[in-house]
GUFIKOL-778593 format. One record per residue (C-alpha): residue number from 1; x, y, z. Coordinates in pm, 1 decimal. Each point is the difference from the previous one (the first is absolute). Example, Ala and Ser with C-alpha at 12.3 -4.5 7.8 and 13.67 -1.06 7.14 Angstrom:
REM residues 2
R  seq      east     north        up
R    1    1230.0    -450.0     780.0
R    2     137.0     344.0     -66.0
This chain:
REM residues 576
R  seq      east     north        up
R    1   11412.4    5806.4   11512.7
R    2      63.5     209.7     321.2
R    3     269.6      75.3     197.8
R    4      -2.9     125.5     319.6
R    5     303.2     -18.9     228.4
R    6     -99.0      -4.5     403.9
R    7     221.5     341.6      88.5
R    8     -21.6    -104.2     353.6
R    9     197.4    -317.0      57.6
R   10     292.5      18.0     162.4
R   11     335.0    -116.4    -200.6
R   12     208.4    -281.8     167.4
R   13     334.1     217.9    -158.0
R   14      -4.9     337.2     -83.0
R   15     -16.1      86.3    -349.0
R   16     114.1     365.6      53.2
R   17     300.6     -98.3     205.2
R   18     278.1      78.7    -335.8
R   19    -105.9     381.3     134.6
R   20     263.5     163.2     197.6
R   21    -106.1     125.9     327.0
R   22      -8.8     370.1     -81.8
R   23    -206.1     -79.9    -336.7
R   24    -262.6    -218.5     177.3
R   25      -1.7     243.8     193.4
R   26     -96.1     257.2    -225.0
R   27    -252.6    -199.3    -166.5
R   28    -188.1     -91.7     290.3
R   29     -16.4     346.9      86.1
R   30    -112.2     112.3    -377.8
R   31    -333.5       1.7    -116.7
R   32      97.4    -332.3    -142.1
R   33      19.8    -125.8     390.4
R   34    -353.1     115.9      77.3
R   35    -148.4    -146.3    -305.9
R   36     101.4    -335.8      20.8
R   37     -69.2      26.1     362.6
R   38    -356.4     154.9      48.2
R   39    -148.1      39.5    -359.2
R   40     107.1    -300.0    -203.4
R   41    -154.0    -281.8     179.1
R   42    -332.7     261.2      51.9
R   43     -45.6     -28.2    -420.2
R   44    -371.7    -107.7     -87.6
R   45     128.3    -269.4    -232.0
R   46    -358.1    -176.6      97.2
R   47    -161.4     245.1    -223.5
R   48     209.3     -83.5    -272.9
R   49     -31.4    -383.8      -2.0
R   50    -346.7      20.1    -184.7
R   51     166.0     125.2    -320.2
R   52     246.8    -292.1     -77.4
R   53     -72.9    -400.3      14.8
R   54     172.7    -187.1     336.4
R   55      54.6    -330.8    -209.4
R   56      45.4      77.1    -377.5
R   57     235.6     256.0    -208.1
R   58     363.0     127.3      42.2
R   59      78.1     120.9     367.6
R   60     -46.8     318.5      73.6
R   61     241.4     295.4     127.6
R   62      -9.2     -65.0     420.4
R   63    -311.1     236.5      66.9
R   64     130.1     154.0     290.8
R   65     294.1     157.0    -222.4
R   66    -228.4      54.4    -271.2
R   67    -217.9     235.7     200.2
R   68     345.7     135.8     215.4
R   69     100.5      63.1    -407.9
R   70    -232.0     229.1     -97.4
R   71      10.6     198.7     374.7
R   72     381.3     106.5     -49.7
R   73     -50.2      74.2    -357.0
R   74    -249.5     254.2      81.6
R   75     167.8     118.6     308.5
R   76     310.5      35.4    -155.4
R   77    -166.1      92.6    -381.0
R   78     157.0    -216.6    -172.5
R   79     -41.5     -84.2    -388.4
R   80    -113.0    -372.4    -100.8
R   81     365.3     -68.7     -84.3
R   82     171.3     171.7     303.6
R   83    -251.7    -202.4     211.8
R   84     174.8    -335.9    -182.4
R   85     367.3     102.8      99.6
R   86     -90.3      69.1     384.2
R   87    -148.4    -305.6     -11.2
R   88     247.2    -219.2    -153.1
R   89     333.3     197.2     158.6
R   90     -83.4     234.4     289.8
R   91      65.8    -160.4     324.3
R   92    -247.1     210.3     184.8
R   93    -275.0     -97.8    -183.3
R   94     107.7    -368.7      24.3
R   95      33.7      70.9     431.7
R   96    -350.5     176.6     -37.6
R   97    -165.9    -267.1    -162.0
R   98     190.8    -294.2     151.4
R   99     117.1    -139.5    -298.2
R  100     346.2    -192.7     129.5
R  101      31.2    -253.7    -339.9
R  102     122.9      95.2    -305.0
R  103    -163.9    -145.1    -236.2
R  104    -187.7     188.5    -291.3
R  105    -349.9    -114.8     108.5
R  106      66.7     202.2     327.0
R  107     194.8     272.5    -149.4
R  108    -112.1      70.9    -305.6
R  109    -340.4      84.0    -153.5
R  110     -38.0     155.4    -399.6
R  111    -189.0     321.1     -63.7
R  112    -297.7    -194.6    -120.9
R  113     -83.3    -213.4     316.5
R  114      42.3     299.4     166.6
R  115    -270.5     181.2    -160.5
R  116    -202.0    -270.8      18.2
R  117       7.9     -16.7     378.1
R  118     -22.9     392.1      25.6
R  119    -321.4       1.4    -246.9
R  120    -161.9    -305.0     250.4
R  121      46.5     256.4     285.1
R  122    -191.5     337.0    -223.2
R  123    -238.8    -203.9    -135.4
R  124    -145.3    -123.2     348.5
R  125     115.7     255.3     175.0
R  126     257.3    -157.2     276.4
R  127     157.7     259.0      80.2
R  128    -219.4     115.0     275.1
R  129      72.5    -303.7     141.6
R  130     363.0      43.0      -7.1
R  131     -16.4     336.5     161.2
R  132    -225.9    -126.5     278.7
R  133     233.3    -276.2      90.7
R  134     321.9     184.0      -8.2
R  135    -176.7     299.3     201.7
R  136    -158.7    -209.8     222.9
R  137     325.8    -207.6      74.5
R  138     222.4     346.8      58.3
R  139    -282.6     115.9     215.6
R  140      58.9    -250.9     259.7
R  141     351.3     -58.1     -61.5
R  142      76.5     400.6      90.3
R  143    -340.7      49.9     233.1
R  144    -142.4     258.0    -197.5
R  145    -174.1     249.8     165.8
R  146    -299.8      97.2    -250.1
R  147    -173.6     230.0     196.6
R  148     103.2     274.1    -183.4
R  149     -24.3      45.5    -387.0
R  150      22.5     245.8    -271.7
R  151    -159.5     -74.8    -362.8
R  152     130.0     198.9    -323.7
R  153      11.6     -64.7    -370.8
R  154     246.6       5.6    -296.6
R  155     -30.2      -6.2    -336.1
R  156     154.1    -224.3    -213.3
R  157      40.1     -26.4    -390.6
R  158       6.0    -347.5    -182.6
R  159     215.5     -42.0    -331.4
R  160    -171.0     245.5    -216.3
R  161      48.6     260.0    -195.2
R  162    -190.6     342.2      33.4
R  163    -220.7      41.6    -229.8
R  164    -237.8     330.8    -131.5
R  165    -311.4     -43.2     -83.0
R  166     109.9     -10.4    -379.3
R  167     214.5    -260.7     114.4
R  168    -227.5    -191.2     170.1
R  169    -241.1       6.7    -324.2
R  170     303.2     -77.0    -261.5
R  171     136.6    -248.0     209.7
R  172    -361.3    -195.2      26.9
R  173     -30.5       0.5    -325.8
R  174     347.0    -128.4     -90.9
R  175     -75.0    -298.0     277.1
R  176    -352.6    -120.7    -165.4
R  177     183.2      18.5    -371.9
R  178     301.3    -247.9     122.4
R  179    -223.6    -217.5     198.3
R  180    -237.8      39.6    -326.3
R  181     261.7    -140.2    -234.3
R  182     110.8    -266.4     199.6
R  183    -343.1    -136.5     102.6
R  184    -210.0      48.9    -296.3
R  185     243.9      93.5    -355.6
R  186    -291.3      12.0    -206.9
R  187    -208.5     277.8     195.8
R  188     342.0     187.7      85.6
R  189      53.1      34.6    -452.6
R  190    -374.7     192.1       9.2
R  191     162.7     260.4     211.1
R  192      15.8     341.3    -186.3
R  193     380.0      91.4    -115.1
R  194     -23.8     326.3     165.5
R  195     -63.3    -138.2     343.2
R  196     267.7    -225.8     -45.5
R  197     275.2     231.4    -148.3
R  198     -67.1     193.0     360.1
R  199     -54.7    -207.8     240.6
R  200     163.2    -379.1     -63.7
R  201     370.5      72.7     -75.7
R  202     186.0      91.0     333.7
R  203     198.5     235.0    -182.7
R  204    -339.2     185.8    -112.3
R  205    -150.1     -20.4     338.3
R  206     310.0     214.3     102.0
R  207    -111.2     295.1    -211.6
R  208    -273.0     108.7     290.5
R  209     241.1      66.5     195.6
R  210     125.2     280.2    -143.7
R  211    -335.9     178.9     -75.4
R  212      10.9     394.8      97.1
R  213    -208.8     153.7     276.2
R  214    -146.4     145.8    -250.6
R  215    -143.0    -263.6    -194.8
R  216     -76.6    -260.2     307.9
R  217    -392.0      83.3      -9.1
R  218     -33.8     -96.3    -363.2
R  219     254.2    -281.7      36.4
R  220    -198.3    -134.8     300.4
R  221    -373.0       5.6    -219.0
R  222     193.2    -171.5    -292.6
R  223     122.4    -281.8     225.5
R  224    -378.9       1.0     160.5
R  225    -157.4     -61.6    -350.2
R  226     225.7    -248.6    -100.2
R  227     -55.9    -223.9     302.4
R  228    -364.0      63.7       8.4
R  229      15.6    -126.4    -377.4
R  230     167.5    -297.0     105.9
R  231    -262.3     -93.5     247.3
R  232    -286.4      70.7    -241.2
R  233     189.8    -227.0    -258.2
R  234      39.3    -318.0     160.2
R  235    -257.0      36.3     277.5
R  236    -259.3    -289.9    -213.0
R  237     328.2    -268.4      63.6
R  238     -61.5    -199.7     298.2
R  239     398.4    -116.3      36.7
R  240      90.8     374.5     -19.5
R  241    -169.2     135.5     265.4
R  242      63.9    -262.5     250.2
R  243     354.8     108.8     -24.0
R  244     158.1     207.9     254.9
R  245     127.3     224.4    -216.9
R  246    -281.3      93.1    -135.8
R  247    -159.4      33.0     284.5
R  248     241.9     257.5     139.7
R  249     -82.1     194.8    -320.0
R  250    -344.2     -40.2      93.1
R  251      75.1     165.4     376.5
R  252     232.1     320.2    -175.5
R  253    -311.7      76.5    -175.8
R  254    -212.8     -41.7     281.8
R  255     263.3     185.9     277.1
R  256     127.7     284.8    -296.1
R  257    -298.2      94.1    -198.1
R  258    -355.2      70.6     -45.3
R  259    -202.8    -184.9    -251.3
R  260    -266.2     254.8    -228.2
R  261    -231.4    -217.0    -191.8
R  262    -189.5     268.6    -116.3
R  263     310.5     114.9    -180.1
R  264     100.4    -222.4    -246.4
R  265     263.0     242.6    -182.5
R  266     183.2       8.7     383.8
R  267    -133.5    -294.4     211.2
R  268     270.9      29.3     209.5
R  269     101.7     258.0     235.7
R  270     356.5      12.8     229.7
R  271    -106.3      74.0     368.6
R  272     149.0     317.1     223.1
R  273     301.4    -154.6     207.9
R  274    -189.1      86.1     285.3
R  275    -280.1    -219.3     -98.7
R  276     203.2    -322.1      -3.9
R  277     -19.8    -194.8     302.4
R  278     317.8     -86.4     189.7
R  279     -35.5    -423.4     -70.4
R  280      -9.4      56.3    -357.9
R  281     304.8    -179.0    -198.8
R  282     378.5     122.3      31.9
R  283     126.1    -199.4    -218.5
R  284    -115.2    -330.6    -222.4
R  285     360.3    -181.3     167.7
R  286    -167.3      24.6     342.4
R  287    -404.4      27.0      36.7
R  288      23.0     -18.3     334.6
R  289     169.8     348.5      76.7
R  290    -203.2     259.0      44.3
R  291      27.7     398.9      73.3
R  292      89.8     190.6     296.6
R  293     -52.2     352.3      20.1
R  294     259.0      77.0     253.3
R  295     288.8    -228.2    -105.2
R  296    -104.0    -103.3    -356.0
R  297     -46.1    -364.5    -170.0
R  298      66.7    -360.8     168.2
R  299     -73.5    -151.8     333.7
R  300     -55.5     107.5     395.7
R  301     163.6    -238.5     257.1
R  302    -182.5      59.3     401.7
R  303     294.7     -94.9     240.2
R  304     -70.7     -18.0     325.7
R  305     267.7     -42.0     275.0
R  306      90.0       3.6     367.3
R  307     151.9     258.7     240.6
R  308     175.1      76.8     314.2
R  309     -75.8     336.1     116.8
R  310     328.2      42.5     148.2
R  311     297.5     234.8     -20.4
R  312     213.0    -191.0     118.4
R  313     283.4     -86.5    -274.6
R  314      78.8    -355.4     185.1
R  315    -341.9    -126.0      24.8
R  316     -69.6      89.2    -359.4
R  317     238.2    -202.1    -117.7
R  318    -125.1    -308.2     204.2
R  319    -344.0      50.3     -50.2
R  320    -117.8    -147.1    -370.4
R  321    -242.5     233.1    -183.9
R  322    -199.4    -285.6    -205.4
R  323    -218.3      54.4    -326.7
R  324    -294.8    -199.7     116.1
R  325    -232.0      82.6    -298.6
R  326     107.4      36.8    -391.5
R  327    -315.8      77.3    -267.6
R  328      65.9      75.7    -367.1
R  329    -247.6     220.2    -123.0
R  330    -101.5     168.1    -346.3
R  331     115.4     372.4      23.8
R  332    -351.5     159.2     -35.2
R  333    -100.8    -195.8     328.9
R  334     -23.6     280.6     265.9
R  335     169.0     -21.3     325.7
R  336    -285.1     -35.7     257.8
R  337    -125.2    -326.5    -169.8
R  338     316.5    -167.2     107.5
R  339      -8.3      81.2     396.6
R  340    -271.2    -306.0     108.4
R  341     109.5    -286.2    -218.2
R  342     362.4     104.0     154.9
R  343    -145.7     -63.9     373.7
R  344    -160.7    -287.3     -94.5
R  345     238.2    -217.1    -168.8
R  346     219.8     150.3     293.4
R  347    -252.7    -150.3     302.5
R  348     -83.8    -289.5    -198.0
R  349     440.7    -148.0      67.2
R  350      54.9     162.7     374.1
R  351     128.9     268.5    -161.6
R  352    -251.6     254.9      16.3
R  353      63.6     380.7     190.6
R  354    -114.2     209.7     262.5
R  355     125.1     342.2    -161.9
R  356      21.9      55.7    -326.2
R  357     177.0     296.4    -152.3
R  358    -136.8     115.6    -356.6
R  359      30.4     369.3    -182.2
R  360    -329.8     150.3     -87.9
R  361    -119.6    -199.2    -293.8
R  362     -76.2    -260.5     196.5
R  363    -139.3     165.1     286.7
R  364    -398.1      41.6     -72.4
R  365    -216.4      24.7     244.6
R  366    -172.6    -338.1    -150.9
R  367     374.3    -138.4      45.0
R  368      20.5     138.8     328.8
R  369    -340.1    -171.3     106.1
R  370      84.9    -364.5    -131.5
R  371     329.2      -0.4     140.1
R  372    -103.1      56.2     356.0
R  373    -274.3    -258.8     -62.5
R  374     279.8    -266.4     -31.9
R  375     198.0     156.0     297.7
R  376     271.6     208.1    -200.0
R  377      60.9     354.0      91.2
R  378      65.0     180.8    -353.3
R  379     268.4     312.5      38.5
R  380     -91.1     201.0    -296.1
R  381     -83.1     335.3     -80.8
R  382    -309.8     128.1    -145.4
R  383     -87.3      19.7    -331.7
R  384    -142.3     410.9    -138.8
R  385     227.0     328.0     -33.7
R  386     -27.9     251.3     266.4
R  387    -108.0     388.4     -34.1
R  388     219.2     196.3     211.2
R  389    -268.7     294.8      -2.8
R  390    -295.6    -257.3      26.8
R  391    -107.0    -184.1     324.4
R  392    -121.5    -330.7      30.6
R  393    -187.5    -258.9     251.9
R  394     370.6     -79.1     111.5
R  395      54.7     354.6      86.0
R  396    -255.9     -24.6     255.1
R  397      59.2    -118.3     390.2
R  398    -118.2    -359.0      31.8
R  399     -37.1    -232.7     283.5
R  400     156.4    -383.3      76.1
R  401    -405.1     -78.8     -94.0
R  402       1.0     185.0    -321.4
R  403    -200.8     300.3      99.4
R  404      49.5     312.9    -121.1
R  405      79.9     235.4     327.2
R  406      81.7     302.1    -123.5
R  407      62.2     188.9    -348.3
R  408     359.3     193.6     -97.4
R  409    -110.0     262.6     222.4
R  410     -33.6    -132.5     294.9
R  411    -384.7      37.6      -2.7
R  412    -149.0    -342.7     145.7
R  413    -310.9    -120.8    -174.7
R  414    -410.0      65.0      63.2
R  415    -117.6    -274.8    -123.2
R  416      80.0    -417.7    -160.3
R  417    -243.7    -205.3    -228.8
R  418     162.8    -340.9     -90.6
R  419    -189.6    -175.1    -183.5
R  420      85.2    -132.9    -383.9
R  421     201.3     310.4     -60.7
R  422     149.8     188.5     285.9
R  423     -83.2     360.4      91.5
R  424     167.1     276.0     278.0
R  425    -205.7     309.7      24.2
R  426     211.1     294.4     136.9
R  427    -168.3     344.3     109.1
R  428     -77.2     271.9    -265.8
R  429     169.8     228.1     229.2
R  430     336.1    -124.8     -28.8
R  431      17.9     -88.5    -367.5
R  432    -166.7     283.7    -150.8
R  433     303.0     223.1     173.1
R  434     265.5    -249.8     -92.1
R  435     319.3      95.2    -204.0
R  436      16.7    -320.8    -156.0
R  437    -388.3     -33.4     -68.2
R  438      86.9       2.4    -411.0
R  439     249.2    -264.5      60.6
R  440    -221.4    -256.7     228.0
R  441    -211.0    -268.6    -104.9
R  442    -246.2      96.4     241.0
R  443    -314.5      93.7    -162.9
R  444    -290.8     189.4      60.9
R  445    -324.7    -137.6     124.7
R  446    -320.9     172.3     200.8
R  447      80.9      -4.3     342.6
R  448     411.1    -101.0     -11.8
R  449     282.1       5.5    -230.7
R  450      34.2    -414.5     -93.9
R  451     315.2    -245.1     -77.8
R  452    -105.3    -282.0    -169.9
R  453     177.4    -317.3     -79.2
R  454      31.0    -372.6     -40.0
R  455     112.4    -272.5     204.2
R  456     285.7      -2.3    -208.2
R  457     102.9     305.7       2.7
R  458      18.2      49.6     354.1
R  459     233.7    -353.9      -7.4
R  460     178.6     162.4    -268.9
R  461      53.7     309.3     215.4
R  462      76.7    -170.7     293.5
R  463     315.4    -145.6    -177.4
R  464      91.3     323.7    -168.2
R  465      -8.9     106.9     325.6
R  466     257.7    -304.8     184.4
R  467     172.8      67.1    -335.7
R  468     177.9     363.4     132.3
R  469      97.3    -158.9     331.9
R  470     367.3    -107.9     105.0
R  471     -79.9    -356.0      38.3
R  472    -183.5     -63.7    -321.6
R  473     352.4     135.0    -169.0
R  474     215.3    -172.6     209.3
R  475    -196.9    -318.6    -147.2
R  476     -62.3      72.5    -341.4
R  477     344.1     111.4     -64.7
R  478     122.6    -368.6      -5.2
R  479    -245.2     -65.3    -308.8
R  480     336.5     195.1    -214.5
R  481     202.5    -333.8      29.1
R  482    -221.2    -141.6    -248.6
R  483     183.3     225.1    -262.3
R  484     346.5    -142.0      91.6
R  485    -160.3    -345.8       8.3
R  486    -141.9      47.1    -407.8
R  487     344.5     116.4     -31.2
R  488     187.9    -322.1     114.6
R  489    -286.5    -182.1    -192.2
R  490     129.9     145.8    -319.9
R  491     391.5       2.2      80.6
R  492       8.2    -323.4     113.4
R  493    -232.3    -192.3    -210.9
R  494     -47.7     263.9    -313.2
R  495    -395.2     -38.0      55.1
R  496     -62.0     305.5    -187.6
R  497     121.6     -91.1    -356.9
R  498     -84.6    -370.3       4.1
R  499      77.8    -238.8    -328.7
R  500    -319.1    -157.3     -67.1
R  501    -385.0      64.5    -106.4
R  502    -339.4     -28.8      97.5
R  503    -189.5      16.0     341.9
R  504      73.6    -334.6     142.7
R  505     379.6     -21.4    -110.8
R  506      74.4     418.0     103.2
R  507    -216.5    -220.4     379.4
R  508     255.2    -251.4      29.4
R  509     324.9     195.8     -45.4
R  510    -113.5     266.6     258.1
R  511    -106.2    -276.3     265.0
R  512     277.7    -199.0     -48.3
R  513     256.1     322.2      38.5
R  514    -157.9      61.2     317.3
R  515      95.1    -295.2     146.0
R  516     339.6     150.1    -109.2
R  517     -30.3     300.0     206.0
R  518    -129.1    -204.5     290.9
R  519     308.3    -200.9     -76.1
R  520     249.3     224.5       9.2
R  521    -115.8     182.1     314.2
R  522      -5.1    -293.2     191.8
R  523     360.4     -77.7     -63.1
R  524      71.9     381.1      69.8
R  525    -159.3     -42.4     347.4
R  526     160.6    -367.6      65.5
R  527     313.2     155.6     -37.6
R  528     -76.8     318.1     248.1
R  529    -149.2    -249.1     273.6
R  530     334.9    -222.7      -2.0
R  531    -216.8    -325.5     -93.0
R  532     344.5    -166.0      45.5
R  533     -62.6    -205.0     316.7
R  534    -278.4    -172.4    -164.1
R  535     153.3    -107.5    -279.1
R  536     231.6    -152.4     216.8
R  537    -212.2    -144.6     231.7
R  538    -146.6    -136.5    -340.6
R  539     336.7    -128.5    -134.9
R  540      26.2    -162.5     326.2
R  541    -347.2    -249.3      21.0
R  542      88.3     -44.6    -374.1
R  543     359.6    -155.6     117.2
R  544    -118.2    -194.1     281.1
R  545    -327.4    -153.4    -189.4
R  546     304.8     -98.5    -296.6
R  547     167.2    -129.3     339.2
R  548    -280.1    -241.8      92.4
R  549     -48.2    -113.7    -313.4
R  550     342.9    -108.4     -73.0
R  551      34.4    -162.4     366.1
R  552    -319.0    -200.7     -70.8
R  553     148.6    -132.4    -330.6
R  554     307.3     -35.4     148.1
R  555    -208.0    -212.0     267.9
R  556    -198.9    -196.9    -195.2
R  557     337.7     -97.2    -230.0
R  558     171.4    -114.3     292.1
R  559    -332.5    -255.2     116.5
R  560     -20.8    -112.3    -325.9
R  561     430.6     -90.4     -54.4
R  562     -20.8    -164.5     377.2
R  563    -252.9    -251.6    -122.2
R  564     196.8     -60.9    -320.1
R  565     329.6     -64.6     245.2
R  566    -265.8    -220.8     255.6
R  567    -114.1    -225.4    -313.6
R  568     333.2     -61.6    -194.7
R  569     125.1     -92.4     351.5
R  570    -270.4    -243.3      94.8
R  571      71.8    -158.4    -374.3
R  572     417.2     -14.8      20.8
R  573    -126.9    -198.1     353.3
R  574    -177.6    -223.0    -142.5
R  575     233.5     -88.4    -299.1
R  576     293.5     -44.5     253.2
């Protein structure tokens, strides 16, 4: 049965009013304060009516401080069980999710019912729902400017253990024989003693661990041929291959080796670690991680955030800087996939920017192209190394029109074809006698000396060029807060080491711990801006609306005890 309690009704009395002054005080200025004032009542408990019955079953937990639950637990990461002792004793989170009675159905919820509620939200995928409202509501409360944003990524790691690639092969194996004996006994006794004495013990399993540099390349094909027996031994059973740990043995032999069918004495053979692709499996606990080159195995989070471009301590720290976009991604997911989806979901809530600050990675010339199609100026640098003793297209003098005037020398050109691929013919004169003739792109045709090149290359050079001015540094230099801002992600929230699995579940904790850091700004910048007059003006209409009401019952008692004293008088009349 559901419970929803309307956040937004006034109370006649004033449950909070036990508070002293100076702590009310406090905990309307906390981050308590602006959650039960902006955030709570913004909750989409709509979207979580369809999963419980409206007349039948037990009541639920009130919805709004189910979903307020799980965003303090992840802003503040918080175990299952330290989540049940805020709620039941801390004050603040009573004041943040206006819970005023004390009974347990209020304050009190068991570590089952709470995962429950938190697996509703993974499963469908809520979250994004919860970060839209919250962000949305803190955008208008604090009149976010969002014409200026910078987009970075982190990487995160879910709750498991590195793993080798001997590892990852032992530990497959020792996952399909437990799963094997528990699911099907009779299938699990036909396995050979020899796989089992290395593989199914936990104390056995530890042994590969300890193998020697040495012997790790004939350790590894052992482990291959076992698990490639396995498959071959139970691949004609129906109920064992539509098991998903056979199936992830299935994908280490596909990912780790090469299959030789016309060798039947070796039919296997271990790949080059250079020839394993970067989503192949980290580790049978998580399936979903995958392989970074840069920062290693796990999960990418894109970020993207506002800025004031202001140096101005003061106006800083009245000016909110809000993450307006959070995406989890798989770690082999490159960069410059993530910049359009970012503008989009931005645009598509009000929240979309102008300027948009991103290092190279995401700064294509493809990027480049669709972001001014939906009217966003990208700041980024270009992608490519530079040759200091080499020139290039940028090197050249170009106009506002993109014409090439003039080459390094100074020597204007003789003739322009533009057609599919641009060419500038300069006289033979000039570059046969030029110093830097071995070091120019400029190459020799019958009547000139031609540079050749794309449409995108001149765009490309064109930005290289704005790239060594003043004013492109004075704007791209603000793209660095993004490093203090993954920084506060992980202090604040511990986003980088998170304490659950999979895609969807490492998705929910990182969205929900951005509302966090949204959170906890906001209150930062509440504080700097002296929000105290509206609170009181606040406090205020709440007194005199408490006011009204009690005069009108006060009002309507009185009509109703003068006709009481009008009848009884009429009746001792008439007895008399």
């Amino acid at each position: 049965m559901i419970r929803i309690k309307n956040h937004k009704q006034l109370e006649i009395f004033d449950p909070w009013s036990f508070l002293s002054p100076i702590r009310r005080r406090m905990l309307d200025q906390s981050w308590a304060g602006l959650f039960k004032e902006e955030i709570l009542c913004e909750l989409p408990v709509g979207k979580f009516k369809p999963f419980f019955n409206e007349g039948f079953g037990r009541p639920t937990k009130e919805l709004h401080t189910a979903l307020g639950m799980l965003i303090l637990q992840q802003a503040f990461d918080m175990t299952d069980e330290e989540t049940v002792n805020q709620l039941s004793f801390n004050i603040q989170w009573h004041y943040a999710l206006n819970i005023s009675e004390e009974s347990d159905s209020a304050k009190y919820v068991c570590t089952k019912t709470l995962w429950n509620i938190r697996n509703i939200v993974i499963e469908h995928g809520l979250e994004s729902s919860l970060f839209e409202c919250a962000t949305n509501k803190m955008a208008v409360v604090f009149k976010v400017n969002t014409d200026k944003q910078r987009i970075d990524s982190v990487h995160i790691q879910s709750n498991m253990r590195r793993l080798g690639r001997i590892g990852i092969f032992a530990k497959s194996i020792h996952k399909f024989l437990i799963n094997l004996k528990r699911g099907h006994k009779e299938l699990f006794d036909s396995v050979e003693e020899s796989i089992l004495d290395r593989y199914f013990s936990e104390q056995a399993l530890g042994c590969f661990a300890m193998v020697k540099p040495s012997e790790a390349r004939k350790t590894l094909v052992s482990v291959a041929d076992d698990l490639f027996d396995l498959i071959e031994c139970f691949k004609g059973y129906s109920q064992i291959t539509s098991m998903h740990s056979y199936k992830l043995l299935e994908r280490v032999l596909k990912e780790q080796c090469n299959l030789n069918s016309s060798n039947d004495s070796k039919p296997v053979e271990v790949k080059k670690p250079k020839e394993i692709p970067s989503d192949s499996l980290q580790n049978p606990s998580d399936p979903d991680a995958t392989y970074s080159g840069h920062k290693g195995q796990g999960y990418q989070v894109q970020v993207m955030e506002t800025y004031t471009d202001t140096n101005d301590p003061k106006e800083k720290s009245k000016t909110l800087n809000l993450i307006t976009h959070v995406a989890v991604e798989k770690a082999c997911e490159s960069d410059a996939n993530a910049l359009i989806p970012a503008i989009e979901s931005t645009q598509k809530r009000g929240l979309g920017p102008e300027e948009l600050a991103a290092d190279s990675l995401y700064g294509s010339d493809d990027n480049y192209e669709q972001a001014q199609e939906r009217g966003v100026e990208l700041i980024a640098p270009t992608m490519g190394s530079t040759q200091k003793d080499k020139l290039r297209l940028s090197d050249f003098k170009i106009s506002a029109r993109g014409q090439v005037v003039s080459c390094p020398q100074g020597h204007a050109h003789a003739k322009i074809k533009n057609k599919k691929r641009h060419s500038v013919g300069f006289a033979a004169r000039h570059c046969e006698n030029c110093p830097a003739l071995s070091n120019c792109p400029v190459k020799k045709g019958k009547k000139f000396y031609y540079l050749r090149f794309t449409k995108k290359e001149l765009r490309l050079a064109r930005r290289r060029i704005y790239e060594q001015s003043p004013e492109f540094k004075n704007r791209y230099r603000w793209r660095a807060g993004s490093e203090a801002t993954m920084s506060e992600f992980d202090r604040c929230t511990g986003v980088k080491h998170l304490r659950v699995r999979g895609f969807k579940a490492v998705r929910f904790c990182a969205t929900l711990k951005a509302i966090g850091v949204n959170l906890f700004r906001a209150t930062a910048v509440r504080k700097a801006a002296n929000y105290d007059k509206a609170d009181i003006n606040k406090a205020i209409v709440t007194l005199n609306h408490a006011i009204f009401i009690i005069k009108e019952h006060f009002m309507t008692t009185l009509s109703h005890l003068k006709n009481v004293l009008t009848n009884s008088w009429q009746v001792v009349r008439l007895c008399s």
